[in-house]
C-alpha positions as a printed NumPy array, in Angstrom:
array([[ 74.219,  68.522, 114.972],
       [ 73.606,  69.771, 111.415],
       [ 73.656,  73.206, 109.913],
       [ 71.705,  73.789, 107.207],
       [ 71.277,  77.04 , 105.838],
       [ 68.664,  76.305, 103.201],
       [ 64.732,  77.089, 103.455],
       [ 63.615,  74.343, 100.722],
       [ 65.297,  71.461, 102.963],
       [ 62.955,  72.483, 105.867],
       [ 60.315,  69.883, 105.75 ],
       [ 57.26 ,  69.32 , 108.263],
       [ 58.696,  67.153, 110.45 ],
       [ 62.065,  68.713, 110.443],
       [ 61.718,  69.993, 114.016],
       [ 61.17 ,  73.872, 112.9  ],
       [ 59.899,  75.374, 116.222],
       [ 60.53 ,  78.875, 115.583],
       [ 60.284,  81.06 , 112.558],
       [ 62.194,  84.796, 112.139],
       [ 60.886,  87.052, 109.599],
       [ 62.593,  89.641, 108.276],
       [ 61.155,  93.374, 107.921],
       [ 59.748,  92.397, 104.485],
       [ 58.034,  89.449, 105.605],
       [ 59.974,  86.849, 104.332],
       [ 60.543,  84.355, 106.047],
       [ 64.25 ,  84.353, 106.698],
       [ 65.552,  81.932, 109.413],
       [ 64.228,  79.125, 110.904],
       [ 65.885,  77.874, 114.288],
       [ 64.731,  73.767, 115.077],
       [ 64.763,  72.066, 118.762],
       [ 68.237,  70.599, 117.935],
       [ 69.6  ,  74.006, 116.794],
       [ 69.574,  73.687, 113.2  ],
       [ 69.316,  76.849, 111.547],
       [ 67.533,  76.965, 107.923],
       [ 67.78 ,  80.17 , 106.013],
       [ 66.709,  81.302, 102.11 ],
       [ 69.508,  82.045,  99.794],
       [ 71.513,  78.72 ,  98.376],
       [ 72.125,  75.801,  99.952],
       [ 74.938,  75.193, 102.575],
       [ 75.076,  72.654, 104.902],
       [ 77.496,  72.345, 107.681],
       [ 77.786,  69.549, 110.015],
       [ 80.26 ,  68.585, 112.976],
       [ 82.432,  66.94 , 110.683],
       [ 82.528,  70.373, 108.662],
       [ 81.062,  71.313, 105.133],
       [ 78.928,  68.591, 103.661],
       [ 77.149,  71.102, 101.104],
       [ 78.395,  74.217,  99.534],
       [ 78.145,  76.018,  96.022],
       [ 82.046,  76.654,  96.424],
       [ 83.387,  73.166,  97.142],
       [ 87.296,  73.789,  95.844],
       [ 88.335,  75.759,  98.212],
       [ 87.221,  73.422, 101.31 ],
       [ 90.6  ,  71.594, 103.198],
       [ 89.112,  68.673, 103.888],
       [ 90.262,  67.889, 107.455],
       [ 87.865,  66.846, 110.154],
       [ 87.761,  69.119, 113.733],
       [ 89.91 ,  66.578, 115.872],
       [ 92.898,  66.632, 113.214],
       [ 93.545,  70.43 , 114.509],
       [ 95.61 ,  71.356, 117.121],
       [ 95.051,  74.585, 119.232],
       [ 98.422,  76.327, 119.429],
       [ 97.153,  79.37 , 121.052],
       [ 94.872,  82.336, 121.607],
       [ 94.871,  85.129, 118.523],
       [ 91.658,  87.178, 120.064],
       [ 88.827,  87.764, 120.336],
       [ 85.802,  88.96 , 117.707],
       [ 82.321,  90.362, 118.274],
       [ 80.835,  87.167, 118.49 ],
       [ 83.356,  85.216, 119.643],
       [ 87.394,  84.08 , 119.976],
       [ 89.658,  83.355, 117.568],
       [ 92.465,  80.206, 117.77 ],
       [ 95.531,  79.324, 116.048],
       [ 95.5  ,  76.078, 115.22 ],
       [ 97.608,  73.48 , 113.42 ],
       [ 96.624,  70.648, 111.381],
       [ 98.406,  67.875, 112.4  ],
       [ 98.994,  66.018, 109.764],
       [100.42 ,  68.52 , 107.55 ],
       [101.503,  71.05 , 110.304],
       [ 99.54 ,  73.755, 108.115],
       [ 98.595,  76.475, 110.545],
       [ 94.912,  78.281, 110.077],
       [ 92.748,  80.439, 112.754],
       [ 89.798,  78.937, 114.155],
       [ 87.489,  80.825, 114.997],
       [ 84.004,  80.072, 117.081],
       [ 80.733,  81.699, 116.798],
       [ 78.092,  81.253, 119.308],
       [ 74.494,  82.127, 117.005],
       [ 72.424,  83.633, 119.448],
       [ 68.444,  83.776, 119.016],
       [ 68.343,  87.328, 117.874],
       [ 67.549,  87.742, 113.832],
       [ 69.888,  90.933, 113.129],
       [ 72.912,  88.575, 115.066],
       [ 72.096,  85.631, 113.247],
       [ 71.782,  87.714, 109.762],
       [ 74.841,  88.95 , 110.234],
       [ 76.68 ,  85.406, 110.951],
       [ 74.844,  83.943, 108.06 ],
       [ 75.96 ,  87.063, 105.734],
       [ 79.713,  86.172, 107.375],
       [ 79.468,  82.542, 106.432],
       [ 77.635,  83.043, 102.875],
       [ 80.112,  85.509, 102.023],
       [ 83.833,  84.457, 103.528],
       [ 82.62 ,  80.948, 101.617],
       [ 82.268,  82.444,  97.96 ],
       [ 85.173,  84.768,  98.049],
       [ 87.477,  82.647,  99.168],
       [ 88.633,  82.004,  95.228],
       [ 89.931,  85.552,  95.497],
       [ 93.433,  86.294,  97.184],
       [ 92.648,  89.632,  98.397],
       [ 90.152,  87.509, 100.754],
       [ 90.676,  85.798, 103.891],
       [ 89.996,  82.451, 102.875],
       [ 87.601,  79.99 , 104.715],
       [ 88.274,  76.596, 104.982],
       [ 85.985,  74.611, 106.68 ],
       [ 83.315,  75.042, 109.183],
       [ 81.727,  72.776, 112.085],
       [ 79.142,  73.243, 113.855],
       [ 78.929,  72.007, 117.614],
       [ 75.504,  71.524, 119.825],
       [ 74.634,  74.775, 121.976],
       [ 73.957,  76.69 , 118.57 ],
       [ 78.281,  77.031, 118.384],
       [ 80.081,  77.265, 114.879],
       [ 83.687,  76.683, 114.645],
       [ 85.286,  78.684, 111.277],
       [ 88.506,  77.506, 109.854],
       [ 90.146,  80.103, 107.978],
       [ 93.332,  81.238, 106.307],
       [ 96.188,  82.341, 109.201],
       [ 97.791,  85.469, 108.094],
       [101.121,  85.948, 110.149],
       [101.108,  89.683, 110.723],
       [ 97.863,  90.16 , 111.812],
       [ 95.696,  93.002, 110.906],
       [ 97.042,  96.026, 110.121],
       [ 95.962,  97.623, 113.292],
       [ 97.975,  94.869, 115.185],
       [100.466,  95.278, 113.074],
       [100.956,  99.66 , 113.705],
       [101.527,  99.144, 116.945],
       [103.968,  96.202, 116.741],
       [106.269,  98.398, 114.183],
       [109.365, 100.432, 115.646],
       [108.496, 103.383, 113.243],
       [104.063, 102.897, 114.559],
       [103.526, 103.943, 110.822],
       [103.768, 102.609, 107.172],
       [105.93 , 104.291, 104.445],
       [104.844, 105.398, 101.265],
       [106.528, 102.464,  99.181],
       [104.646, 100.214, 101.864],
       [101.363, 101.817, 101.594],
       [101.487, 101.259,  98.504],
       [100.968,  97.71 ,  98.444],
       [ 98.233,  97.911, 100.797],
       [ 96.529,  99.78 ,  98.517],
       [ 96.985,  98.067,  95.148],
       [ 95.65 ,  94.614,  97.159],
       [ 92.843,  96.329,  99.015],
       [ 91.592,  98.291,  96.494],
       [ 91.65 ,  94.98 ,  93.736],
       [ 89.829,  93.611,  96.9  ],
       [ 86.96 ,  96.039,  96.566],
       [ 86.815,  96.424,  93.357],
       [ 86.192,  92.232,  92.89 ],
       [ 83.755,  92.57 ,  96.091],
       [ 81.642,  95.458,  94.737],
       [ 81.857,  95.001,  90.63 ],
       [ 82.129,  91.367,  90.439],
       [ 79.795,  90.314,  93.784],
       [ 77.51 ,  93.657,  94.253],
       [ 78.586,  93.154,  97.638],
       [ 79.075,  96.318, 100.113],
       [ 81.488,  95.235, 103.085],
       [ 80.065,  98.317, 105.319],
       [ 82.572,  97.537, 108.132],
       [ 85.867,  98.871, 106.234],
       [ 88.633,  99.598, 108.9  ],
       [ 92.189,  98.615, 110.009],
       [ 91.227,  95.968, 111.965],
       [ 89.544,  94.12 , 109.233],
       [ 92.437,  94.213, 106.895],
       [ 94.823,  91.55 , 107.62 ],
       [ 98.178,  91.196, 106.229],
       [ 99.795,  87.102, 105.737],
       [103.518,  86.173, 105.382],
       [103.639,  86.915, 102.168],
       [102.906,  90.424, 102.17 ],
       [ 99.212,  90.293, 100.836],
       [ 97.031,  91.914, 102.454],
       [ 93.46 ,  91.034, 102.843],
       [ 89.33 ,  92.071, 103.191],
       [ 88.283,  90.098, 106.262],
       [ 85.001,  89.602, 108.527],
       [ 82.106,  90.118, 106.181],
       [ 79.722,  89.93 , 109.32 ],
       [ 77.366,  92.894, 108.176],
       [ 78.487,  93.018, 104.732],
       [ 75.161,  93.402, 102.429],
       [ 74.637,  92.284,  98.443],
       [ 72.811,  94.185,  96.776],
       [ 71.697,  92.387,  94.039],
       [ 68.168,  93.114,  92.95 ],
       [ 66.602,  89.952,  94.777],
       [ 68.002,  91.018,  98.136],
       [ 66.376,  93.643, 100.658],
       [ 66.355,  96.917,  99.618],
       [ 66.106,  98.157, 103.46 ],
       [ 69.832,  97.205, 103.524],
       [ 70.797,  99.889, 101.552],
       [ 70.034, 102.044, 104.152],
       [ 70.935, 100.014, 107.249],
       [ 72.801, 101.58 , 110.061],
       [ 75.555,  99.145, 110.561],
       [ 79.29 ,  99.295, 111.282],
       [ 81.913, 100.98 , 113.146],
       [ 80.848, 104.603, 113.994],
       [ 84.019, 106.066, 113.176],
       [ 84.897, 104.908, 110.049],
       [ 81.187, 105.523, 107.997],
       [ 80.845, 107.848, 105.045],
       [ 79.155, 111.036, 105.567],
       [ 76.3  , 109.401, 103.676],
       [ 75.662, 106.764, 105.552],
       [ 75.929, 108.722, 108.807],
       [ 72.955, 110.827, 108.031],
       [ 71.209, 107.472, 107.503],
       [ 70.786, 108.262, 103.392],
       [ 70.954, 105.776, 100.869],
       [ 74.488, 104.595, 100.351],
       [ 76.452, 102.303,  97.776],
       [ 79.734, 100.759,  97.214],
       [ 81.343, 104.003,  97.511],
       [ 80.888, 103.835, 101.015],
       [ 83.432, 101.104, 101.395],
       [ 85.744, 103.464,  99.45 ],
       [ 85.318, 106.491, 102.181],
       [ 86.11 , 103.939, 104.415],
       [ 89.203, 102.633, 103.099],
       [ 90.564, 106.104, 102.667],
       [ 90.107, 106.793, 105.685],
       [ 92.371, 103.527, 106.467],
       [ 95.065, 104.63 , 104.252],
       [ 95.665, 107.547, 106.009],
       [ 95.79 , 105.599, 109.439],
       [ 98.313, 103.592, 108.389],
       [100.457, 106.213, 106.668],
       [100.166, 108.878, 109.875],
       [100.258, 106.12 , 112.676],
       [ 97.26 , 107.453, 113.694],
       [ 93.544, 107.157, 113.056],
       [ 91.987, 110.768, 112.449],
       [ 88.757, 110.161, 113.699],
       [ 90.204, 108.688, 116.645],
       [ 87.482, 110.567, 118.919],
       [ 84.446, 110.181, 117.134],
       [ 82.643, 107.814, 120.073],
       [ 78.845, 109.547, 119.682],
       [ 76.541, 110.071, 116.744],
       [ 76.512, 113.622, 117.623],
       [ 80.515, 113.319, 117.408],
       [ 80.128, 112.586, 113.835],
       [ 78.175, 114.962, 112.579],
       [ 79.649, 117.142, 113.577],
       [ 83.177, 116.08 , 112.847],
       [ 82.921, 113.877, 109.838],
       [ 79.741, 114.92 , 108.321],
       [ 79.931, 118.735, 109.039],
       [ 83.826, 118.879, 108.941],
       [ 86.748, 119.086, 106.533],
       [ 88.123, 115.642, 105.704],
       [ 91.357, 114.442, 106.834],
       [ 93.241, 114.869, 103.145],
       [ 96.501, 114.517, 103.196],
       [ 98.985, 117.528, 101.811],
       [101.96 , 117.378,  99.789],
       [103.775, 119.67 , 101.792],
       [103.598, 117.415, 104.27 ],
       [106.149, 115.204, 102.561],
       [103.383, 112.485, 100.63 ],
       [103.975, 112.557,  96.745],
       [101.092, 113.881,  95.098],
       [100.079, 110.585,  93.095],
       [ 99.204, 109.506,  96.524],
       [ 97.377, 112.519,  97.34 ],
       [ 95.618, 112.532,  94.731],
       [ 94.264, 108.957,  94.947],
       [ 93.295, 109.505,  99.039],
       [ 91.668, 112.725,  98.359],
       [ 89.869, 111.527,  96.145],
       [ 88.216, 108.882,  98.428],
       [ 87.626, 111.24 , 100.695],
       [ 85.514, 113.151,  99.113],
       [ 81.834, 114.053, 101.065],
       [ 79.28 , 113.606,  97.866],
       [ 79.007, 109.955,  97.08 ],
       [ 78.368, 110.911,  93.616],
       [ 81.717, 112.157,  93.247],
       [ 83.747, 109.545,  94.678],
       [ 85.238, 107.463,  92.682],
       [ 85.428, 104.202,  92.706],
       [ 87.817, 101.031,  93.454],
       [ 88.254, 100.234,  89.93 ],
       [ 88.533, 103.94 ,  88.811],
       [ 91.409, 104.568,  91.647],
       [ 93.166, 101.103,  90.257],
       [ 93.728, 103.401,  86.987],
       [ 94.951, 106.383,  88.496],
       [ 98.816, 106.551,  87.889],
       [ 99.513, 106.242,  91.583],
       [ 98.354, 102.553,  91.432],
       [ 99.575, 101.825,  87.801],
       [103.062, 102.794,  88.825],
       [103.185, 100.579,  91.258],
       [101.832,  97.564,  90.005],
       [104.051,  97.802,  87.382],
       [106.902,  96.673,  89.822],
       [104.197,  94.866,  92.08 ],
       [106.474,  91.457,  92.577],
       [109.773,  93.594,  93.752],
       [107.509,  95.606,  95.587],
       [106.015,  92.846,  97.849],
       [108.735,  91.294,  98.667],
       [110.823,  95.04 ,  99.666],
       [107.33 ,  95.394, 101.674],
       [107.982,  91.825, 103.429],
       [111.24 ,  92.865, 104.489],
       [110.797,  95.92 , 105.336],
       [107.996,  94.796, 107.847],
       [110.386,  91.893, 109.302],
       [113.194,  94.964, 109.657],
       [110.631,  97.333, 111.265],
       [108.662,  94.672, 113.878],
       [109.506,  95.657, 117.172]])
């Protein structure tokens, strides 16, 4: 079975049976009796023997499906489970993971956002790379991406002896993360919109990494406005904003993030019982935002930078490339290579 996530190869005898439109009217996917999908946007075309079309060809391993090894089980996503798997001639280990594409537009929207966007920014490192993809009969998509040892950094709280990060180790985090955004949102006018701990992961080298791009939205001028305004995401973790369902940007992501940071540095995720929408406004939205004190033993570079991403009016939040210059971040990628590698260790040292 072929993938091919291009509208202009869709000709009249292709088998198109069914035709999605989006809320503007465009037509957006088309699903054929063999379980092609077609979609607008450039071309990609995936097959069972992987990529055999893609506008980002150099950072494909070019290894068919039944050269990989399962090892075992990482998890398991919103659409499906995730694999570690080794290549076996090379013994390179990746995470495979499988998406079933379901017949509902938003679902397969979303997947097609994941797969358009994990492909182009895999040239950045602050991006889980993707590999390869194949695609199976029974609408199934297997994803080979970049295996990054210590997990997300959710995983990785509750594996540490100390079930929080330090300030030296934070700081790392945030240098890669917010380089991360700042490439996604300046350089791609892409908004993640699912920012959280669990979507950060963290490989063996110590960088850490934007993952799972499954509702993430461009917004470059060709692309719907409506998603500007979409409700999408986890609950918890949404800007004020975008809670009360107004127009949001890339400062949304940032909200998000700083939210993260604080997470990580308390052990413990402020919003932790935010499970309604009725929950958030009136915790988040109505409520004072979990900024962190320097009486409470943080320096006040650090303060500084996470109180300023949590600030409630968008138009005052700054953004990832503004916080990159704050001296917070500029004193510590100044010693950024000494610094990764104290962060490696001290994460080996701390593991449970």
């Amino acid at each position: 079975m072929a993938l091919t996530l291009d509208a202009s190869t869709a000709s009249a005898d292709g088998g198109v049976e069914d035709v999605q439109k989006g809320s503007s009217g465009t037509q957006y996917i088309k699903i054929t009796d063999s379980g092609s999908l077609n979609t607008l946007h450039e071309s990609l075309q995936i097959s069972a023997h992987g990529i055999t079309k893609t506008s980002s060809p150099e950072h494909i391993l070019n290894v068919q499906e039944s050269d990989l090894e399962v090892v075992k089980p990482l998890g398991a996503g919103a659409f499906g489970t995730v694999n570690l798997v080794k290549v076996k001639t090379t013994g390179q280990l990746c995470a495979m993971k499988e998406i079933r594409i379901s017949d509902e537009e938003q679902t397969q929207k979303n997947i097609y956002r994941e797969i358009k966007a994990s492909i182009s920014l895999s040239c950045n490192p602050y991006m889980v790379k993707t590999y390869n993809i194949y695609s199976h009969p029974g609408s199934i998509l297997h994803i080979l991406l970049e295996f990054c040892k210590y997990g997300s950094s959710q995983d990785m709280l509750k594996k540490l002896k100390t079930g929080k990060l330090t300030e030296n180790a934070l700081a790392v985090f945030i240098i890669d993360t917010l380089r991360g955004l700042a490439y996604l949102h300046d350089n791609c006018k892409i908004i993640h919109r699912d920012i959280k701990s669990a979507n950060i992961l963290i490989d063996e080298h110590g960088y850490c990494k934007l993952a799972d791009f499954g509702v993430a939205s461009s917004v470059l001028p060709n692309d719907d406005e409506a998603a500007m305004k979409t409700f999408v995401g986890s609950l918890s973790y949404m800007s004020p904003e975008r809670i009360q369902n107004q127009p949001y940007s890339y400062v949304s992501d940032v909200w998000s993030m700083g939210l993260t940071y604080v997470e990580l540095l308390t052990g413990s995720y402020p919003y932790d019982n935010v499970n309604s929408f009725w929950d958030a406004m009136n915790v988040i939205v109505n409520g004072t935002p979990p900024l962190l004190k320097e009486d409470a033993g943080y320096s006040p570079g650090l303060c500084d930078l996470v109180n300023a991403m949590l600030e409630k009016d968008p138009s005052k939040r700054m953004t990832a490339a503004q916080l990159l210059k704050l001296p917070f971040c500029k004193k510590y990628l100044a010693k950024e290579e000494d610094l990764r590698k104290l962060f490696v260790k001290w994460v080996q040292d701390n593991l449970k």
